[in-house]
N, C-alpha and C positions, 0 to 999 in steps of 0.2 A: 285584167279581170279573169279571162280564161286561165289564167297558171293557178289562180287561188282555187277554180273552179274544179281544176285536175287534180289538184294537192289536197282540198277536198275528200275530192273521190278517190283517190288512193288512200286520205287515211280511214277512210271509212271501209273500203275493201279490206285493208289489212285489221282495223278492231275485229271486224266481223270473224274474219277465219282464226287470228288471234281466240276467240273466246272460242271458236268450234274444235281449234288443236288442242291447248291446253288442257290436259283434265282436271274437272271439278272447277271449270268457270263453262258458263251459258246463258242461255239468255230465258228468264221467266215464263212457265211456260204460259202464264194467261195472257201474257204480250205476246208468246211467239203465236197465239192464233190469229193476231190479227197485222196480217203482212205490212201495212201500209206504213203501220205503227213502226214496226221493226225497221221498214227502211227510214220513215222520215229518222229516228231515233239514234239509228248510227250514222246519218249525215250528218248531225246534230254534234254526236261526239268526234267524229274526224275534225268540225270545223270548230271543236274548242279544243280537241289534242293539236293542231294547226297554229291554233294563235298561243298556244302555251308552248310551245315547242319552238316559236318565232321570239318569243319571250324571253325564255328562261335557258334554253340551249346556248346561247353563249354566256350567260351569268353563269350556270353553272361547268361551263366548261373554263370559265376564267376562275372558278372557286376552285377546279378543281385539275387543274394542268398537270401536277406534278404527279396525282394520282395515273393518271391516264399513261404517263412512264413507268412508273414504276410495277404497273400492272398489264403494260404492254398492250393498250386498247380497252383491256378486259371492262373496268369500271366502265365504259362508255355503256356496257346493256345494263348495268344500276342505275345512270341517266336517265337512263328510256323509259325501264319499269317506273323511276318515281315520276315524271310526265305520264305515263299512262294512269299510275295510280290517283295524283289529282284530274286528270280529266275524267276519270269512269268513278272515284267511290263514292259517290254518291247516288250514282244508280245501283250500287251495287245489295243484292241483299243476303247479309251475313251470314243468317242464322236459320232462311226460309220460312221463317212466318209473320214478314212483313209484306205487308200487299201494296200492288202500285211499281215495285222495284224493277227495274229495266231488265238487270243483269243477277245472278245469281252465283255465290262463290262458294266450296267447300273447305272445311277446315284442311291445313293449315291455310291461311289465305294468304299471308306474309311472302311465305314460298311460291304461291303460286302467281303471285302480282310478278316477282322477281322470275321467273321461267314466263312469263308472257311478257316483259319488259325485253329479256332476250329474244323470243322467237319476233317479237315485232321490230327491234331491231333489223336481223334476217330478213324480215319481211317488205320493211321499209327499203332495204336496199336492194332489194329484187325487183319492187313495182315503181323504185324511183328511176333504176337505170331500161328500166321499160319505157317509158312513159318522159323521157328526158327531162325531169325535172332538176333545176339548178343546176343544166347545162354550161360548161365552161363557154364565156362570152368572148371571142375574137375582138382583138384591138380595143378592151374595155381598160381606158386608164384609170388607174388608183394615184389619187393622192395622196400626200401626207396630212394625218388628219392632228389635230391642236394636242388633242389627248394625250401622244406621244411625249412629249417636252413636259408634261407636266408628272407623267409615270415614268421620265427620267430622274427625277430628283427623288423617288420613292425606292429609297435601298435598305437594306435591312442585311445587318452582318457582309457587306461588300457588293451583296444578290440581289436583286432588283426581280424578285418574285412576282410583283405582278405583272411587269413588263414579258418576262418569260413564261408566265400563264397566259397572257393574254396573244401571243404568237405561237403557242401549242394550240390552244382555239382554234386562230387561224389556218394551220398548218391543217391542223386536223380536215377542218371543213373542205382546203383547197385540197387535198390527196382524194380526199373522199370523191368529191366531184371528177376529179381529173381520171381517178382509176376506178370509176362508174364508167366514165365515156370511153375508155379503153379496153374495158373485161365486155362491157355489149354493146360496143361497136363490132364487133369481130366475132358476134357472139351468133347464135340463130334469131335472135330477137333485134337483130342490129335493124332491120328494114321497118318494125314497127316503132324504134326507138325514135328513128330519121321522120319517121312521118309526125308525129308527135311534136319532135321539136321544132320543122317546116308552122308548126300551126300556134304553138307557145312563142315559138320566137319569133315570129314574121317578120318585127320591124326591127331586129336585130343580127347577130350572125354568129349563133352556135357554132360549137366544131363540126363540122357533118363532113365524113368521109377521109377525114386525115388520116393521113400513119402513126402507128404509135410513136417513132421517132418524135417527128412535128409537135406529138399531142405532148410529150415530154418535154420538148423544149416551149410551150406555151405554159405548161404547168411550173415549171422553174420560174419563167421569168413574171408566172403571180404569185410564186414564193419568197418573191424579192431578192434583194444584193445575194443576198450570204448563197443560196442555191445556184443563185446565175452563177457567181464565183466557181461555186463546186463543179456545175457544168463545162464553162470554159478552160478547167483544169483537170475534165475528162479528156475535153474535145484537144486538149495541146498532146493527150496520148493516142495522134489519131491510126497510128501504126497498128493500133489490137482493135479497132473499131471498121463494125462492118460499113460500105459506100455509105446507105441514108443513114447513118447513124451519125458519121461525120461532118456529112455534109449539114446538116441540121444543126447538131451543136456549135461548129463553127460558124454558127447565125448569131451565138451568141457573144460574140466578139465585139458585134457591132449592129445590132438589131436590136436596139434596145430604148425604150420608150422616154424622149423628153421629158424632164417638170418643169413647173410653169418659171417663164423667165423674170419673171416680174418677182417670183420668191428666193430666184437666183441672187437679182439684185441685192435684195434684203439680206440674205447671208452675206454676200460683199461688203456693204456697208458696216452690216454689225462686227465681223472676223475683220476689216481694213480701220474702222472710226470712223471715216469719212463720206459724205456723199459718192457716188458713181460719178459722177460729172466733177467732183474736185479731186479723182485718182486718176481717171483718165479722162483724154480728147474727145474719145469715141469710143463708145461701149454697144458691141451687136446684139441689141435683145434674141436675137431667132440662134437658138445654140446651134454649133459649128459642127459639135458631135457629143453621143450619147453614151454612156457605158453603165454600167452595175451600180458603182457606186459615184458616180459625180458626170456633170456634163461639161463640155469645153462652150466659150463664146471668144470669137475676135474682139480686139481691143487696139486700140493705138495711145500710147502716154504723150504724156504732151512735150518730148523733145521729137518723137512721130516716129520713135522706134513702135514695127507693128509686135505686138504679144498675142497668147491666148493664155484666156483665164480660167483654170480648171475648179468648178465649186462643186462642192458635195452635196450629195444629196440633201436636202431637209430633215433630222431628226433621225440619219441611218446610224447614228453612232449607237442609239438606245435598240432601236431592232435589231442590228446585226449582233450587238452585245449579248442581247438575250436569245436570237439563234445560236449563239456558237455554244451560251452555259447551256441549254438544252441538248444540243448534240455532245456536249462533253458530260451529261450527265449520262443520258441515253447511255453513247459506248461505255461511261463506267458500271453503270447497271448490267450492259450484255455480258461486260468480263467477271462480272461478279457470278453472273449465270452461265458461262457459257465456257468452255476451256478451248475454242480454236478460235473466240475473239480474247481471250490473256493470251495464247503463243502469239498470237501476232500482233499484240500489240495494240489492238482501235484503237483503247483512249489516248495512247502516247501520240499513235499519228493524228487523231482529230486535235488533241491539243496542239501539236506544230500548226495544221495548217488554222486553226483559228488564232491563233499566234500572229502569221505572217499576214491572216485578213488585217488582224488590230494593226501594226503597223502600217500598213497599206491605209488603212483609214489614217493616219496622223501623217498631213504632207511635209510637215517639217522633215520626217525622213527623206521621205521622195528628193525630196531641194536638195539635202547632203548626198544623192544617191547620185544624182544629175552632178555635181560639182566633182565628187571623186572620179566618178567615170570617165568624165571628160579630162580629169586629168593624167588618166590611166591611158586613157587613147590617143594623149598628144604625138605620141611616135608616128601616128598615123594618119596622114596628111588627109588622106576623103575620110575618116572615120569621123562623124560630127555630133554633138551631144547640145540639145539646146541649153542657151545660158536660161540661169533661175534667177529672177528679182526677188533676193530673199526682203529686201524692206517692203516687198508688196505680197508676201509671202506667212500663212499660218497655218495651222492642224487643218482646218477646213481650205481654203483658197491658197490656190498654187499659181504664180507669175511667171511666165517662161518666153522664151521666143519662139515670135510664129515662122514656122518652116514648111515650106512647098518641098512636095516630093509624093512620087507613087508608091505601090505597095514593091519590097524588093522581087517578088516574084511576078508583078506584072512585065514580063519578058515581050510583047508586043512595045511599049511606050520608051522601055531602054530600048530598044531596036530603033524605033523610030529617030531617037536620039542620040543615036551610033557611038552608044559604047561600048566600051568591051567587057561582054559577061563570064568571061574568064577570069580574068583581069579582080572585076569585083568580086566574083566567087572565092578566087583566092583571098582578098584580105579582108572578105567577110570570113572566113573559115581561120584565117592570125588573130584577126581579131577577138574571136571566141577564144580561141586556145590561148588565148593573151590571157584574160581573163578567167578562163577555168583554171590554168595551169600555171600561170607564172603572179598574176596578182591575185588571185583566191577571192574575188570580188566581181563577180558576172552578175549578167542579164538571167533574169529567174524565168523570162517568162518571151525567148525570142520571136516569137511568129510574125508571121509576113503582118499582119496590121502593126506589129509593136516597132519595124522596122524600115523605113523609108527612104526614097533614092531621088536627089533633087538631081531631075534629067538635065539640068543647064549647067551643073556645076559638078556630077557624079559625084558626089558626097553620097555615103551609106549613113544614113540617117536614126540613131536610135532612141527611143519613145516608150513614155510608160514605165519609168523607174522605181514602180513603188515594191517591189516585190524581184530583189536581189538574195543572192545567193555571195555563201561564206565556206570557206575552203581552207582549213588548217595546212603548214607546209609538208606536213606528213603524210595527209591524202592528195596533197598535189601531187606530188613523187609516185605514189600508189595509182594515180589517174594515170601517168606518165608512161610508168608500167606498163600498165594495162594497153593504152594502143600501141606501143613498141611491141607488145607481147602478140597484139592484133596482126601487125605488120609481120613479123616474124611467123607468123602460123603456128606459135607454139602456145598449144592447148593447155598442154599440161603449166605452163607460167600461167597462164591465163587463169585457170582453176584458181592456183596457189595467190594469186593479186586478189582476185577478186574475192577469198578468202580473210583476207588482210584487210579488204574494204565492210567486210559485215558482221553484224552480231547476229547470233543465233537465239533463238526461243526455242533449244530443245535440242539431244545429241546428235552430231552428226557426223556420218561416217565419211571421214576426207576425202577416202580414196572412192570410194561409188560416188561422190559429188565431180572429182574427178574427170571419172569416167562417162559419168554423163552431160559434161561438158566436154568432151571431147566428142563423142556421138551428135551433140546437139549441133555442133562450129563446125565439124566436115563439111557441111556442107558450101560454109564459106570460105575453107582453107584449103581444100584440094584442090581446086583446077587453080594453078596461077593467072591463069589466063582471063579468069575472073572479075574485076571488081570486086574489093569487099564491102557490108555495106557495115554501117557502124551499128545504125537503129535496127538492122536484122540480128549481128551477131551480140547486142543487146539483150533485143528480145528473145534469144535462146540461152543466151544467162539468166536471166531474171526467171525463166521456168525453170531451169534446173537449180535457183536458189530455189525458189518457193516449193519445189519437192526436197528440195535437204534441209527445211527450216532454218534457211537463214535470212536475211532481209539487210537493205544497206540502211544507214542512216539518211536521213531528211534529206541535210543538205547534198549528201550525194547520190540521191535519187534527183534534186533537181538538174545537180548540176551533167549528170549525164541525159537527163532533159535538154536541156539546153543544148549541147552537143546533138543529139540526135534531131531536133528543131530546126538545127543548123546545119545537119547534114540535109534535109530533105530539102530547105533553103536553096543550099551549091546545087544540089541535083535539079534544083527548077531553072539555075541560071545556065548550068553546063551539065548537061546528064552525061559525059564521055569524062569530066572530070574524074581521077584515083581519089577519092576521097579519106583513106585511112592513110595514103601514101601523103597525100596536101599538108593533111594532120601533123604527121611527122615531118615534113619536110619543113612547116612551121616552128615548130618546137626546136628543131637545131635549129633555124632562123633566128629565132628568137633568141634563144641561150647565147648564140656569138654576139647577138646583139643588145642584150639587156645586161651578160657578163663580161666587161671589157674590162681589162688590166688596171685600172684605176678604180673602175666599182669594186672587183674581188679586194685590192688593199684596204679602201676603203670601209669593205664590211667587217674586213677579218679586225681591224682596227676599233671596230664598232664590238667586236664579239669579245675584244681580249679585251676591251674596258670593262663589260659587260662582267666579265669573269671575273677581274679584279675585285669590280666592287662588290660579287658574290663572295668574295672568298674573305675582302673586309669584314663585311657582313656576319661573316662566319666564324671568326676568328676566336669568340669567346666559348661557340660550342664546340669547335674542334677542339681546345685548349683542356676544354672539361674532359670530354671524350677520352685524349689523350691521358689525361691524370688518371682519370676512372682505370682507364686498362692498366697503368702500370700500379698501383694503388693494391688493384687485383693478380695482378703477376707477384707483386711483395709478400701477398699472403700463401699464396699459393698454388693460384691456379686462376683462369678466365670463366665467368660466366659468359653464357652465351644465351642472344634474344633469338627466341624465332618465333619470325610471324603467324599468328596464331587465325587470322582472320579470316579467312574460309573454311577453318574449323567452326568459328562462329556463326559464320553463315549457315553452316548443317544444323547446328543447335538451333539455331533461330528456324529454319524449318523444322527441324521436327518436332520447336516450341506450335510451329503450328498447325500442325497437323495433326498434336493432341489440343490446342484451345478446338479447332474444326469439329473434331469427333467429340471434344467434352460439350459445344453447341449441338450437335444431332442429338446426343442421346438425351439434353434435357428438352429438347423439343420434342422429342418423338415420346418421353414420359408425361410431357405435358397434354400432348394431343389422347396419349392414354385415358389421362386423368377427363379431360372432354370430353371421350366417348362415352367411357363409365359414369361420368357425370350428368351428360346430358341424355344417358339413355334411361336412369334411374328417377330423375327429374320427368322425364317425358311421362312417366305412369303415375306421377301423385295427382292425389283428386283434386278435377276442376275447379268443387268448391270451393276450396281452400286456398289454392293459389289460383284464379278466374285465367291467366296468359300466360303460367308457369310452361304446360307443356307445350304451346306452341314456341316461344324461347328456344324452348331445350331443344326441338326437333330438328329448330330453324340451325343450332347452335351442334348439334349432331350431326346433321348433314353438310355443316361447313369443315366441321373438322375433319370428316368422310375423305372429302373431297383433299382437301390439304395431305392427308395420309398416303390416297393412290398417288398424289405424284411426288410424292418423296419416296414411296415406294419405287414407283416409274423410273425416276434419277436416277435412284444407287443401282437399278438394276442396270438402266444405259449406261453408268458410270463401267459396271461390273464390266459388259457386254465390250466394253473399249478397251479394257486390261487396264485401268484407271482403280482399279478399287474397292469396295464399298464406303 
């Protein structure tokens, strides 16, 4: 009762000053002499702007989602104004000579509803982060509600629009709230805010007094899977991230809120056929563990091997789907606007990693992810991969074996259990380089939770195979390079590798890339006396690409992820270990031992059949080929092809960068013709046309508006050496 009581009074505070800013709205003055009036009057209208705004704010933010992209918030104060405008016009008085009328409005009135729609906006989120109203709620679960499943089967052209409206909504609301509590928490008004919400929230537990960090990681994890995801694959770069900043996201690993197990079941039966009790012996209602998108329960089958069952969330296939088309419109929308989101690429990178979410949602990967691994890692006797029950196994539910073991960096519990962390360091650091470098098929995502150490048997234990990495044999060789290049202290190879690993978005000059790769790794190449570290001289490549515009591809930013994941791994088991020197000393390991005298005949065996049957294959166009030239030598002479296709490519830009400019100039004729239009319009008599010049005013002033920032643009554009 007190929240509606404050929400109340704040929208009633805000009509009030709302009608005293704006000019040409006020309030009547034969009402404004009698005060009592005026107040009951606008508690009257705060508490039906209240119930319309409780109403109709997410209808129309679910009518109208894709607007709110495309206009980057902006529509959201046209929301406002038309909630304002049904809750006030009716006290409003138009024209001033009607008596009784609460409010009073000057010509144009259209305009001026929409510039009080905005300021109350503005003003709504100034007394709402006062007064903490719709305070983010601590430990407050969300369910999955029915409506989902049914606005999954609702797609239109391949898009499930209203499923992606209706998570713009949401988003909207949960940012708003979450970056209210962060901009006046911190704010001067932070200590009036905390009292407010002590007395709104009494039987509850607002955020009061968190760090932003915290406050960030509670706001992801009520933005659901797709955010928590994005977090946990900040928090695995935690090498660039300040202490709280890491230590907070890496909450999100494993901090993550149950759903009910009783709706678990039901996904089991429904993704299995069968009841729970005719799949297994014993099934653990209370889950084992939580993550983003699916939770784990113990199980035993009825020969009494023990498993765990990994089921997916309820209904995340349809939300996540419609977060990632909104983020992949968004970034398409910025590059359309913005020219340093097209060099670098957003939409390509948000389309990968919404890519590798969708897989990750479909376990049937995961099961072939677990089955090839393990059999990559058979050389390696403690390296262990749980077996998958693919016949208990589908897109949702995952059948695996259960395995005991601690985290690999808990270095107190292997102590206790007197292994050697040397020992494991090393053929956790083979076992990587197995994988990055010789089978092109690694662990995407190795952190100490994804990685575990059964202390009775020292087996290195690895977990969570839904998001693997792929490595062509030509970036393996280039990875290969590159820490030989490390070991050797030789920068300048170093440059030149890591050149060979990236595309650029824009010219770059080799030799100043060079050179400041050589500047940035001194410091890990001069003293030999050193340790190098990998994820340091990493992270001074990755700056000095991102000042010569270049950037690696996907997979080989994870997979030097992984690598660097795995260095700070060894360094938790054995900080004295050489860690670029282990690398390499692997990599010859390996080579003597994965290329023996009967694999080399073998493949070479495998390559010359390979070539035969190309050259089979071939044998009628080389045949023509051959005719063709001599044919042409008969007459007299050789024609000759040449590749013409990056000629084509300049054509095709400069096809478009006259369509670009043939687009301005009819727009910037067309907003002419609007000015001219609606300024000429604005002066014919009322009579005649009674709403003409309000129209044209309304219609003049928008085209005003659209002018200065195309004006704005070309001159930003100019100001860059971009153009006009």
């Amino acid at each position: 009762m007190l929240y509606f009581l404050v929400r109340i009074g704040v929208n009633a505070l805000t009509l009030l000053l709302v009608i005293m800013i704006v000019p040409g709205l006020g309030i009547n003055p034969v009402v404004a002499e009698q005060p009592l009036v005026v107040v009951l009057g606008f508690i009257f209208l705060g508490a039906i702007f209240a119930f319309l705004n409780w109403l109709l704010w997410p209808i129309l933010l679910l009518l109208s989602g894709q607007l709110v992209l495309w206009t980057y918030g902006l529509v959201l104060f046209l929301l406002n104004a038309f909630i304002f405008f049904l809750a006030t016009f009716d006290d409003f008085d138009l024209h001033g000579d009607a008596e009784g009328q609460f409010l009073i409005a000057a010509e144009p009135f259209w305009l001026r509803i929409i510039i009080a729609g905005a300021v109350m906006t503005l003003l709504l989120f100034f007394f709402e982060g006062i007064t903490g109203l719709d305070s983010p709620i601590r430990g407050q679960k969300t369910r999955s509600q029915p409506y989902w499943r049914f606005l999954g089967r609702l797609t239109i052209g391949g898009r499930n629009i209203f499923a992606e409206n209706l998570r713009i909504a949401q988003s909207v609301d949960t940012i708003n709230r979450y970056g209210r509590d962060i901009v006046f928490d911190a704010s001067p008004f932070g200590a009036i805010r905390r009292f407010f919400q002590r007395i709104i929230y009494w039987r509850k537990k607002p955020l009061i007094n968190e760090s932003i960090p915290e406050t960030v990681r509670y706001m992801l994890q009520d933005l659901g899977p797709t955010f928590v995801k994005l977090g946990q694959i900040v928090s695995s770069r935690a090498e660039q991230l300040p202490p709280d900043w890491r230590s907070e996201l890496a909450q999100l690993q494993s901090d993550v809120e149950p759903f009910d197990s009783a709706e678990a079941e039901r996904i089991v039966e429904r993704e299995l056929g069968q009841p729970v009790d005719e799949l297994f012996a014993d099934f653990d209602s209370a889950p084992l563990a939580a993550a983003s998108t699916a939770q784990v329960h113990r199980a035993t089958l009825h020969d009494g091997s023990e498993v765990v069952v990994k089921v997916q969330r309820p209904d995340i296939d349809v939300t996540v789907q419609a977060d990632l088309n909104v983020i992949r419109e968004l970034t398409r929308l910025t590059e359309q606007r913005f020219d340093w989101a097209r060099h670098a690429d957003l939409h390509g990178i948000t389309t990968e990693y919404a890519d590798n979410i969708l897989l990750e949602l479909d376990y049937t990967n995961e099961a072939f992810n677990g089955r090839m691994l393990a059999e990559n890692m058979r050389m390696f006797p403690t390296i262990h991969v749980p077996a998958i029950y693919g016949q208990l196994s589908t897109r949702r539910v995952l059948v695996q074996e259960f395995v005991r073991g601690v985290k690999i960096t808990n270095v107190e519990a292997i102590d206790a259990a007197n292994l050697d962390r040397r020992e494991m360091a090393t053929t956790f650091m083979r076992a990587i380089v197995k994988q990055v470098l010789y089978d092109g098929f690694f662990h995407g995502d190795p952190h100490p939770g994804n990685v575990l150490v059964n202390t009775d048997t020292g087996e290195i234990i690895f977990l969570d195979l839904g998001m693997m990495g792929t490595l062509t044999t030509e970036k393996r060789m280039a990875m290969a390079d590159l820490i030989w290049s490390l070991t050797e202290r030789d920068t300048q190879e170093i440059a030149r590798t890591a050149l060979r690993l990236t595309t650029s978005y824009r010219e770059v000059d080799e030799k100043a890339f060079a050179t400041d790769v050589d500047r940035l790794l001194k410091r890990y190449t001069t003293f030999t006396d050193v340790p190098m570290s990998i994820s340091g001289a990493m992270r001074a490549m990755f700056d000095a690409m991102n000042r010569a515009g270049v950037r690696m591809d996907a997979d080989l930013t994870l997979a030097l992820k992984a690598m660097i994941q795995a260095e700070e791994t060894v360094h938790m088991l054995d900080p004295d270990l050489p860690l670029v020197d282990t690398a390499l000393e692997a990599i010859k390991n390996l080579f003597l031992e994965t290329f023996d005298a009967d694999k080399v005949i073998n493949q070479l065996k495998v390559q010359t059949i390979r070539s035969a049957k190309d050259a089979i294959r071939n044998i009628g166009s080389i045949e023509e080929f051959v005719l063709g030239l001599i044919k042409q030598f008969r007459r007299g002479g050789i024609t000759l092809f040449i590749d013409t296709s990056e000629v084509s490519k300049q054509v095709a830009e400069i096809d478009e960068t006259i369509t670009s400019n043939m687009r301005r100039l009819t727009i910037s004729l067309l907003l002419v013709g609007l000015l001219i239009g609606a300024g000429i319009a604005s002066n014919s008599p009322a009579d005649l046309f009674p709403n003409l010049p309000e129209i044209a005013y309304l219609i003049f002033m928008g085209a005003s508006f659209v002018t200065v920032v195309i004006i704005v643009r070309a001159l930003w554009r100019w100001l860059n050496g971009e153009g006009l």
